[in-house]
C-alpha positions in Angstrom: 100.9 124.5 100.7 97.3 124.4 101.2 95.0 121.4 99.2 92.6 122.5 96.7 90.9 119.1 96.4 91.2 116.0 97.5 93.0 114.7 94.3 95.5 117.1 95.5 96.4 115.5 99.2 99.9 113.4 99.6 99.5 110.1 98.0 99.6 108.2 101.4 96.7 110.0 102.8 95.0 109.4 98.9 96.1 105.9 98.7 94.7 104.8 102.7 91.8 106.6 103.5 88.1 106.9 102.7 86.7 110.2 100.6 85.3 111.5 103.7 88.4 110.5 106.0 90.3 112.5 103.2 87.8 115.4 103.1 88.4 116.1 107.0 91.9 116.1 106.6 92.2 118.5 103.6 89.9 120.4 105.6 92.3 120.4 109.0 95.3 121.0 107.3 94.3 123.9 105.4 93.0 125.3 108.6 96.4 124.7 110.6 98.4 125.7 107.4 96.7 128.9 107.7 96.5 129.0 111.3 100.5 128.7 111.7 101.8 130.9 109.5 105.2 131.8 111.3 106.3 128.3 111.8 109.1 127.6 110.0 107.6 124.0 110.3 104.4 124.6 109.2 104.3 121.8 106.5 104.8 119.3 109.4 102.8 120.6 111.8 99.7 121.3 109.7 100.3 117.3 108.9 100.2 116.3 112.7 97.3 118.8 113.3 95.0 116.9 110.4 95.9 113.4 111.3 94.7 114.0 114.7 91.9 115.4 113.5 91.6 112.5 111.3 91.8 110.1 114.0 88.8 111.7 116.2 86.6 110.8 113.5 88.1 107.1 112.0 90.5 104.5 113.1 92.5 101.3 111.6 90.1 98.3 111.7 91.6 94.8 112.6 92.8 94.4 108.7 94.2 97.9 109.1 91.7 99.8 106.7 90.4 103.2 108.2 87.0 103.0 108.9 84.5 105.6 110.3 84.0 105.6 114.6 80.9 104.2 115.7 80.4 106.1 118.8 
């Protein structure tokens, strides 16, 4: 199901990341949610999709926090 908020996102993805970091993957899932409507694994997918997403903007620093690319 599509996130309304933030507050709203799986409590590992709550729990890990920053507001922002959380903000871009509400954002991508929703969009694959919507985007793969026939899938019957369209939970999962939409969960791959916005970590990837995730991870072209932030990565694990050295004491594994996530922390915004300098690029």
């Amino acid at each position: 199901m599509p996130y309304k908020n933030i507050a709203d996102l799986p409590e590992k993805v709550r729990n890990n990341l920053p507001k922002h970091a959380q903000e871009i993957y509400k954002e991508a899932f929703n969009n694959a949610y919507d985007q793969y409507k026939t899938r019957q694994d369209r939970e999962e997918v939409s969960h791959r999709v916005a970590w990837t997403a995730l991870k072209t903007s932030y990565e694990k620093n050295e004491e594994g926090k996530w922390k915004k690319k300098s690029h």
